[in-house]
C-alpha positions in Angstrom: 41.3 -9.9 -31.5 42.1 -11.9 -28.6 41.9 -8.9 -26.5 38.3 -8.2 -27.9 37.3 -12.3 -26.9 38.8 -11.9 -23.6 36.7 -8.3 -23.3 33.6 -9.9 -24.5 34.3 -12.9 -21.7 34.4 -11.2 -19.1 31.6 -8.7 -20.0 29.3 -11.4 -20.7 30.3 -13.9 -17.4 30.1 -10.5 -15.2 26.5 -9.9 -16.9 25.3 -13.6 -15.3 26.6 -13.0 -12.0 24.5 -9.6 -11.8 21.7 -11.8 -12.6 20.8 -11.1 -15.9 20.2 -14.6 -17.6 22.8 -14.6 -20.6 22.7 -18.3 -22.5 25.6 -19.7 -24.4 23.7 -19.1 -27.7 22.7 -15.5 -26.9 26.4 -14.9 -26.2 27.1 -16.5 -29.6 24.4 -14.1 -31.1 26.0 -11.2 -29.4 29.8 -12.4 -31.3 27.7 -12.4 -34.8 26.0 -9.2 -34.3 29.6 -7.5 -34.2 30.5 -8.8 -37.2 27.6 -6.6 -38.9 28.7 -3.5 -37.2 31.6 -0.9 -37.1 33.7 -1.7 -34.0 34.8 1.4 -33.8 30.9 3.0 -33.2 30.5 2.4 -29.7 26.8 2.6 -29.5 26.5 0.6 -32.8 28.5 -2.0 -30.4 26.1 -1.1 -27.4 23.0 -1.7 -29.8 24.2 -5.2 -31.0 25.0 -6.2 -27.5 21.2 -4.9 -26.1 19.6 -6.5 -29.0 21.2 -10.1 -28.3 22.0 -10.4 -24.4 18.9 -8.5 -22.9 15.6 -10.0 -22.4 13.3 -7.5 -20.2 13.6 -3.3 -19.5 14.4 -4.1 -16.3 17.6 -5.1 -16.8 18.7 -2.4 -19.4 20.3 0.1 -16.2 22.7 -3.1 -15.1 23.5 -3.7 -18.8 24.5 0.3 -19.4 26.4 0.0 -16.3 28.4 -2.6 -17.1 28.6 -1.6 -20.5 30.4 1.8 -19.6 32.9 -0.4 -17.4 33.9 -3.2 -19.8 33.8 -0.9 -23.0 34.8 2.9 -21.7 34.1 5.9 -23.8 37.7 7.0 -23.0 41.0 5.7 -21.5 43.6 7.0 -18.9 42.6 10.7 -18.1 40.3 11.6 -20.7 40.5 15.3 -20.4 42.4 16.9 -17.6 42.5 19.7 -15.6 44.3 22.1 -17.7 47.5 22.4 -16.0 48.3 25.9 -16.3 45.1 26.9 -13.9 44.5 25.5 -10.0 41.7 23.0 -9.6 40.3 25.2 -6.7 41.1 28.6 -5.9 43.0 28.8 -2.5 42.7 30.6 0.7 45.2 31.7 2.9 45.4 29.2 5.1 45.8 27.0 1.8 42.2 25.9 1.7 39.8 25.7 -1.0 37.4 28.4 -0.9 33.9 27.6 -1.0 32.6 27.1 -4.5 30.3 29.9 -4.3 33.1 32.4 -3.7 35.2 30.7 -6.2 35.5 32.4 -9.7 37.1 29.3 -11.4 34.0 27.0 -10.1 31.8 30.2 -11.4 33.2 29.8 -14.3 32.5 26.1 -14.7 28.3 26.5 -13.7 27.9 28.9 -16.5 29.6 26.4 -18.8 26.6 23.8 -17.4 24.3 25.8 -17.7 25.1 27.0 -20.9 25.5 22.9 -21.9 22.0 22.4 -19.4 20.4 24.8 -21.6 21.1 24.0 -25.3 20.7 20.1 -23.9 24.1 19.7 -25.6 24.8 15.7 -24.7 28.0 15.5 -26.5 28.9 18.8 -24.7 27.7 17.5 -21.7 29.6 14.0 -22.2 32.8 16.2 -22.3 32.0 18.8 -19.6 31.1 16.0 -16.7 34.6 14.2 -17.8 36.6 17.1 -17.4 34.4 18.3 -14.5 35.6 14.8 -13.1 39.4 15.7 -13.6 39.2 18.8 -11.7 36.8 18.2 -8.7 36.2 14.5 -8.7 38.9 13.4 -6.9 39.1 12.2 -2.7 41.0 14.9 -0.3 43.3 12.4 -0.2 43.8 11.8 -3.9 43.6 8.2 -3.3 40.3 7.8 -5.1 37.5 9.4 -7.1 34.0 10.3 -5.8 30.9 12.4 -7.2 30.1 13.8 -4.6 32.7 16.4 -5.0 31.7 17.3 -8.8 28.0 17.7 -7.6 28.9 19.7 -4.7 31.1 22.1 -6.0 28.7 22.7 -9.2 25.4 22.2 -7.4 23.7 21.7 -10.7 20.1 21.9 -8.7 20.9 25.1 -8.0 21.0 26.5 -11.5 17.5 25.7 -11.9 15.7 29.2 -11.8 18.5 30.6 -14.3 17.5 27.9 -16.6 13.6 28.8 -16.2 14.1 32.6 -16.3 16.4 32.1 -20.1 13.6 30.2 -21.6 10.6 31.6 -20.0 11.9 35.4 -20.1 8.6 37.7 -19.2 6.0 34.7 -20.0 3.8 33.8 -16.1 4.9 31.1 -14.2 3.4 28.0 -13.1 1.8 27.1 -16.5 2.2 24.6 -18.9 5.5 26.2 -20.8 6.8 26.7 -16.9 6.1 22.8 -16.1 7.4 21.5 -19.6 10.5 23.4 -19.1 10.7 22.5 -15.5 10.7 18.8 -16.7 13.1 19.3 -19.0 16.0 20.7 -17.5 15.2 18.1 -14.4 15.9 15.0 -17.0 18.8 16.9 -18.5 20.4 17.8 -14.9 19.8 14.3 -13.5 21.4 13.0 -17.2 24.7 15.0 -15.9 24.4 13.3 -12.7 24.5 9.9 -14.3 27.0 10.7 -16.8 29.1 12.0 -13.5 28.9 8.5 -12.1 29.9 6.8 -14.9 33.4 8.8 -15.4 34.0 8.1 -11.5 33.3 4.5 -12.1 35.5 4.5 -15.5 38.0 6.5 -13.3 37.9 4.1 -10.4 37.6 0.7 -12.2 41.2 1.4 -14.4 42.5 2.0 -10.9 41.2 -0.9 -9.2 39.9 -3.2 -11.7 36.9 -3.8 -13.9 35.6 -6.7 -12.1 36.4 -5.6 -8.4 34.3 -1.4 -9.7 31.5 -4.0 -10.9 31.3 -5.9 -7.7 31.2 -3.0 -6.1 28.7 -0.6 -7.7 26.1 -2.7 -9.9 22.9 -3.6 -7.7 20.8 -7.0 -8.9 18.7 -7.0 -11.0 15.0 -6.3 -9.0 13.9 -9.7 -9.5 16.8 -10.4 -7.3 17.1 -7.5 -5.2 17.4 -8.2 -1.8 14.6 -7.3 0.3 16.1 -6.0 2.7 18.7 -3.7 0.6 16.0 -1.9 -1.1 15.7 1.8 -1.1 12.7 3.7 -1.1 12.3 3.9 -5.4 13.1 0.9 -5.6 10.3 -0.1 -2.7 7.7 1.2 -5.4 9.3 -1.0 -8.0 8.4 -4.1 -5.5 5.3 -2.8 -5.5 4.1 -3.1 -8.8 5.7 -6.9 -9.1 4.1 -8.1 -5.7 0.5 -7.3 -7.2 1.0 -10.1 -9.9 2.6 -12.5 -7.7 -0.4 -11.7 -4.7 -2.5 -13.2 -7.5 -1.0 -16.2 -8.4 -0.7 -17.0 -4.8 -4.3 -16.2 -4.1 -4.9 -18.9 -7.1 -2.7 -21.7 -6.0 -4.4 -21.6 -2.6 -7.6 -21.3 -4.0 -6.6 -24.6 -6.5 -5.1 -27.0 -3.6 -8.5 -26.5 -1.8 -10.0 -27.7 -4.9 -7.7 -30.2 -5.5 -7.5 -31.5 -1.8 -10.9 -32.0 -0.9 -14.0 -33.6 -2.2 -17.4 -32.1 -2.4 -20.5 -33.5 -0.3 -21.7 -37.2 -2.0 -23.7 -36.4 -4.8 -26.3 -39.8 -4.0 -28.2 -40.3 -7.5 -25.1 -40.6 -9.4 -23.5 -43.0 -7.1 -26.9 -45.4 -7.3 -26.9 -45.0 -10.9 -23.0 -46.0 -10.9 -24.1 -48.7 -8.8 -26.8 -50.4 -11.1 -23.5 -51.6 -13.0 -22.3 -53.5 -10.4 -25.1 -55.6 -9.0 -26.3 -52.1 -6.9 -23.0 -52.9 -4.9 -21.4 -48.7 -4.7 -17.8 -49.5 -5.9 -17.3 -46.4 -7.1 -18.6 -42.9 -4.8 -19.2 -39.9 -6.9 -19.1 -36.4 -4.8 -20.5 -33.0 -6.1 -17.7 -30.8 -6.8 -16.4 -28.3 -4.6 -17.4 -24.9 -4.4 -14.0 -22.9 -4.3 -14.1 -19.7 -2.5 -11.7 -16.9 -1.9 -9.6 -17.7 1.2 -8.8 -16.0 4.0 -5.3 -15.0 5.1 -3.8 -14.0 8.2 -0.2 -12.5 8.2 1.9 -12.8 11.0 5.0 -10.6 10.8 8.2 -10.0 12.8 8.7 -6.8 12.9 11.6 -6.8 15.0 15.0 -4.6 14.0 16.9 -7.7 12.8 14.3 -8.1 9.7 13.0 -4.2 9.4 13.6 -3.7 6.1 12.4 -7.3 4.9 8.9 -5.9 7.1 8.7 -3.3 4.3 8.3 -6.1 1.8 5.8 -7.9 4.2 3.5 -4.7 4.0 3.6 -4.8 -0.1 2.7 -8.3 0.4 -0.2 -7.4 2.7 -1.3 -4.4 0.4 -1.5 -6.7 -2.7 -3.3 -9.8 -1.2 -6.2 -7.5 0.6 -7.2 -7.2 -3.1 -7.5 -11.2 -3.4 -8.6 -12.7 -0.9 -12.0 -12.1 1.2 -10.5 -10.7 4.2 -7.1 -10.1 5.0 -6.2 -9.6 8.7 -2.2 -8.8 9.8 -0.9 -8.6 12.8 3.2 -7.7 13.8 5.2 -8.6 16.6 8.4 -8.1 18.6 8.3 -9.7 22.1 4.3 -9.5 21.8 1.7 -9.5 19.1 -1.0 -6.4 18.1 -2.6 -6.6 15.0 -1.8 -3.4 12.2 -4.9 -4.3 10.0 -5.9 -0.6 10.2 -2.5 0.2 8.6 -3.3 -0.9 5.4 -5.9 1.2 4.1 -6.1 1.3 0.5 -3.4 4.1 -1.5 -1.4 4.3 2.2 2.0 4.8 1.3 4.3 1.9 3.0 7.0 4.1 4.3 4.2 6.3 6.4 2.7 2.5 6.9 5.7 1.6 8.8 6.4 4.9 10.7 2.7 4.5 12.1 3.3 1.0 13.1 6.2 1.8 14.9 4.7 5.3 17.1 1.5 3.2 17.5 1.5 -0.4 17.6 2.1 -2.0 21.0 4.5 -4.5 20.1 7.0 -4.5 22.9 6.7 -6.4 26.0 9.6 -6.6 28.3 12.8 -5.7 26.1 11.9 -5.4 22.6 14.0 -8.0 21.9 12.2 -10.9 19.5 10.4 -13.5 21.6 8.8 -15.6 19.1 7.4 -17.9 22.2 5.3 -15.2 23.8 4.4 -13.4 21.0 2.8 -16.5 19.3 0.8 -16.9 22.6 -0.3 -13.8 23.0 -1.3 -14.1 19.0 -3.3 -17.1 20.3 -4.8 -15.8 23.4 -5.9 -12.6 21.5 -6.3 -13.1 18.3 -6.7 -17.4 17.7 -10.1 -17.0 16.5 -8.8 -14.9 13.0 -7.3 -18.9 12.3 -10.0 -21.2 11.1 -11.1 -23.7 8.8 -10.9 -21.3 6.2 -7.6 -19.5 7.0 -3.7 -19.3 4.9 -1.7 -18.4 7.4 1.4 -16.9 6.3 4.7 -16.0 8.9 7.4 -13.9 7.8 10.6 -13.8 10.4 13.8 -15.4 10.3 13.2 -17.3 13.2 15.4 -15.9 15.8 13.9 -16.0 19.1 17.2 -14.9 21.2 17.3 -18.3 22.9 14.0 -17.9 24.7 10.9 -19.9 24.4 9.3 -21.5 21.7 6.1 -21.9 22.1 5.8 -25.4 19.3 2.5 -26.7 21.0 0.3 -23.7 21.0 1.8 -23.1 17.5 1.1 -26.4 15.9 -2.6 -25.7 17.5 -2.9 -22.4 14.7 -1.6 -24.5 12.1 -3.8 -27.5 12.8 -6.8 -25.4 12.7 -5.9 -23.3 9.5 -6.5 -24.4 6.1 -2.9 -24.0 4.9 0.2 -22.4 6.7 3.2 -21.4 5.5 6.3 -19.6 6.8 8.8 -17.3 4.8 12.1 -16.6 5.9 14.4 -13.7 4.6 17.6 -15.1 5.9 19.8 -17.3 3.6 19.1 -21.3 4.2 22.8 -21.2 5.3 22.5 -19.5 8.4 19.2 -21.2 9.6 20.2 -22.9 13.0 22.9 -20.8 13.5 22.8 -19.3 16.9 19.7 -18.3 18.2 18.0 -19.4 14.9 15.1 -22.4 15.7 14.2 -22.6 11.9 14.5 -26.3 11.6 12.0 -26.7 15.1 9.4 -24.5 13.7 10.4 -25.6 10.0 9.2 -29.3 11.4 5.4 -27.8 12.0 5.6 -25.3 9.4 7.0 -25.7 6.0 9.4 -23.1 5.6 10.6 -21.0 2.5 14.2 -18.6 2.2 12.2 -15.8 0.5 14.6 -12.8 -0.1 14.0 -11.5 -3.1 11.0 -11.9 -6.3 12.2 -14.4 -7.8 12.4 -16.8 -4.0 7.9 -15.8 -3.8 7.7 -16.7 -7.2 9.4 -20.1 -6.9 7.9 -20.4 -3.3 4.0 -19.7 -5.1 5.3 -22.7 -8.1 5.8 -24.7 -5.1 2.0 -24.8 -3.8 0.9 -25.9 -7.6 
């Protein structure tokens, strides 16, 4: 029993520091769920834990995950290699051969496709553990990969036999033909997954649970780091920013309301007035007719924040849709403006490969400058700031020790309605080196905004 506590512990404590927000009580819950359930029916255990500890579908991959580490399907080797039989057939020279010349790996693809086929997931449970025995491990057998387990059974590849056994003489490229194309893509990428999770089960009773978790559970995307996010997960951003590019377009829209007063509305301040002898102690004002800003979007673009510009571009897709005009404009050691980047449905990876073949954003080095690409910005482009103008930077405010530019910036700022600057590095390393955050922090107030969950707490702040 003490075992179990000390398993449930550590699961639940390595569950928080993913980022999935576990109370005291739910992890209580989680305790009196078990003692409803057989112990020894691992998904019953699975289901009682999901139930109690997990709030949104988001975080159900990191839970699995960690799930599969803390409580492993098998221990020690599971199913090896039997050990009458080679793991690879061997050349001459004492090589592997390739696994396309390789009977014994032959062997193995018809068993997966026989497994792919039937969509066998007990089958196919068993087949990727002991595929993991015999090909999974490092050339120097000082570690397990899955790369070797894919490679040498190339599951992709089995594809067309898998069409060709269900669809036998029927035409291709119908509905049965896209069904069945569907199908066995889920089932093969279900081997791939269950692939990673005997490597990590493999590698974590090596190395330790804690140190395999560490290593290969990615945040939660609320708290994915900008600049660490892949491609899918880029289109996952996407569909979070467009709610948060709405609260933000509110909160601008509400301090304008809330910070200024309408024109005098006269009649009711005489009337007011009759009260007090016609003396106007009190001044009523008509109230203000709130419109839909205006933002400008001043980006470094530079290599040092690249893959936090990526983010800056879902930002700039979502807000064109809430306020009245949206203008954006990148920089390196000078300024050009990518407006004509963001037409609506562009993709942002093509977004950003166009911006960097065609925008003119180098000057001298291509090195960031933030001094004279903020004056170019204002010698250009300072009449996109007015009266009526958010203007938002995003850069980490590294300007490799070069100039500044503080007056012509705290002109932009003075003119614009709001401004407001986010910065993707860690508050930490602001002013370290050649970072002036605190200088332009002292005309611009200044955000750490890395991840969903810093804009959302950055767009609580302007209530």
């Amino acid at each position: 029993m003490a075992s179990l506590v000390d398993r449930h512990t550590g699961f639940v404590a390595e569950l928080r520091r993913a980022g999935l927000p576990v109370s005291v009580a739910e992890g209580l819950d989680a305790v009196r769920a078990m003692q409803a359930i057989d112990l020894l029916d691992r998904e019953s255990l699975r289901a009682a834990y999901a139930a109690t500890v997990v709030k949104r579908p988001q975080h159900r991959a990191t839970f699995d995950t960690l799930f599969d580490l803390w409580f492993p399907a098998a221990v020690g080797d599971g199913a090896a290699a039997s050990p009458e039989r080679p793991e690879r057939t061997l050349a001459g020279d004492g090589r592997p051969v390739p696994p396309a010349l390789d009977p014994l790996v032959q062997e193995r693809r018809d068993e997966l496709a026989e497994l792919l086929l039937t969509g066998d997931d007990a089958g196919l449970r068993q087949f990727a553990r002991t595929a993991v025995a015999e090909y999974g491990r490092t050339p120097g057998q000082e570690s397990w990969f899955s790369s070797g387990v894919l490679n040498a059974l190339s599951p992709d590849t089995l594809m067309a036999r898998l069409l060709n056994a269900v669809l036998g003489g029927q035409e291709r490229g119908g509905m049965a033909e896209r069904v069945a194309r569907r199908t066995f893509r889920d089932r093969i990428a279900r081997f791939r997954d269950l692939v990673g999770a005997e490597v990590r089960r493999r590698i974590a009773e090596d190395t330790g649970v804690e140190r395999t978790a560490r290593i290969t559970v990615r945040p939660p995307l609320e708290r994915l780091d900008f600049a660490g996010a892949s491609r899918a997960e880029m289109e996952a951003l996407r569909r979070e920013v467009h709610p948060l590019a709405r609260r933000l377009a509110a909160r601008l829209v509400q301090r304008q309301r809330h910070g200024r007063r309408g024109r005098l509305d006269f009649r009711r301040t005489v009337r007011a007035s009759l009260a007090s002898g016609g003396v106007p102690l009190t001044t009523h004002h008509r109230p203000p007719r709130p419109h839909r800003p205006e933002l400008v979007v001043l980006c470094d673009a530079s290599d040092s924040v690249s893959a936090f510009a990526h983010f800056t571009l879902l930002l700039t897709f979502a807000l064109r849709e809430q306020f009245s005009r949206v203008r954006a404009f990148a920089f390196i050691d000078t300024t050009d403006e990518i407006t004509k980047y963001f037409a609506p449905g562009s993709d942002v990876v093509d977004a950003m490969a166009r911006l960097a073949a065609e925008a003119d954003l180098v000057w001298i080095t291509g090195r960031s400058n933030y001094g004279h690409a903020i004056k170019v910005f204002d010698e250009k482009y300072g009449d996109a700031v007015t009266s009526k103008t958010a203007l938002l930077i995003l850069g980490d405010a590294r300007s490799n020790y070069g100039e500044l530019s503080l007056p012509v910036l705290e002109s932009l700022v003075d003119r614009a309605r709001h401004a407001y600057w986010l910065n993707p590095e860690p508050r930490g390393r602001w002013d370290t080196g050649d970072s002036a955050a605190s200088r332009y922090g002292e005309l611009v107030p200044m955000f750490e905004c890395r991840n969903l969950t810093q804009l959302a707490a950055f767009i609580e702040e302007l209530a």
